[in-house]
C-alpha angles and dihedrals in degrees: 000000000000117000080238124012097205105060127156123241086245090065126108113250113292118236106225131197137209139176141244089047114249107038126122137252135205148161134110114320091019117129105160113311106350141074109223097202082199099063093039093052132206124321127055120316122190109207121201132215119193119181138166101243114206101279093056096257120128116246116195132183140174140203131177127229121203116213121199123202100251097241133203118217094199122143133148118235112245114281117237130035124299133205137200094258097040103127115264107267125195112259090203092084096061089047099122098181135039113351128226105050125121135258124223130199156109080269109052131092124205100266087061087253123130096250102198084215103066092060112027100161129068122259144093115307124182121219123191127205114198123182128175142021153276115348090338093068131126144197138176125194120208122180100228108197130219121202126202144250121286108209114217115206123191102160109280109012123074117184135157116248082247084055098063104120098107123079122255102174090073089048101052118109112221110029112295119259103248094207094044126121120240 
């Protein structure tokens, strides 16, 4: 038998034992007496051992060992600031390792997008990407921050820098300054 029968293919070869002594094993992977999990590859292997017994009869036997694909959880936050009211973005696309895993957070809507309505305020919020099974799972946690608001205040306008659509330029008394920050 392994000494585990669920290994990743990341894994260093796998002794394996069987008794009666002598016998031999084989299966994918199998090279004497150890499983490489590498050279079998991932998905379910049956490995066989046949050995004589004692009284010159055959005696056979068979275990599976389940390889799972090593995965990485890695993935970059988003560059630039966001605000609570910065449109949801996709986090697939700053995922840096193995694809198809699923992201968790406050944030986080159920399509793995960042939904602005689940964090509204600013602070730090952690998001987690997790990809694989088993033991051979991985996850990987980044704060995302989120800034706020700046109010912008030209009397007698207020408006959020998210809620910028509207000119100012036509509404500032006296004429506006043209290298000002707004």
């Amino acid at each position: 038998t392994a000494a585990s029968n669920q290994v990743c293919t990341g894994d260093a070869p796998v002794a394996l034992m069987a008794t009666p002594a002598g016998g031999t094993l084989s299966g994918a992977g199998v090279s004497g007496n150890s499983f490489d999990p590498a050279i079998a590859g991932p998905g379910m292997h049956i490995i066989y051992y046949e050995a004589e017994s004692p009284n010159d009869c055959d005696a056979f036997t068979s275990t599976t060992i389940t390889v799972h694909p090593t995965v990485s959880a890695a993935w970059t936050a988003p560059v630039g600031p966001i605000f609570p009211c910065s449109e949801a973005f996709f986090l697939d696309d700053l995922i840096s390792g193995t694809p198809d895993g699923v992201f968790s957070g406050t944030l986080i809507d159920g399509d793995g997008s960042r939904n602005p309505a689940l964090g509204s305020g600013p602070g730090m919020y952690p998001i987690t990407y997790s990809v694989g099974e088993g033991r051979c799972a991985a996850a990987v946690t980044v704060d995302v921050e989120i800034i706020d608001l700046a109010l912008v205040s030209i009397a007698p306008i207020t408006v959020s820098t998210c809620d910028f659509a509207i000119p100012l330029i036509g509404q500032l008394q006296p004429a506006p300054v043209l290298n000002g920050v707004f």
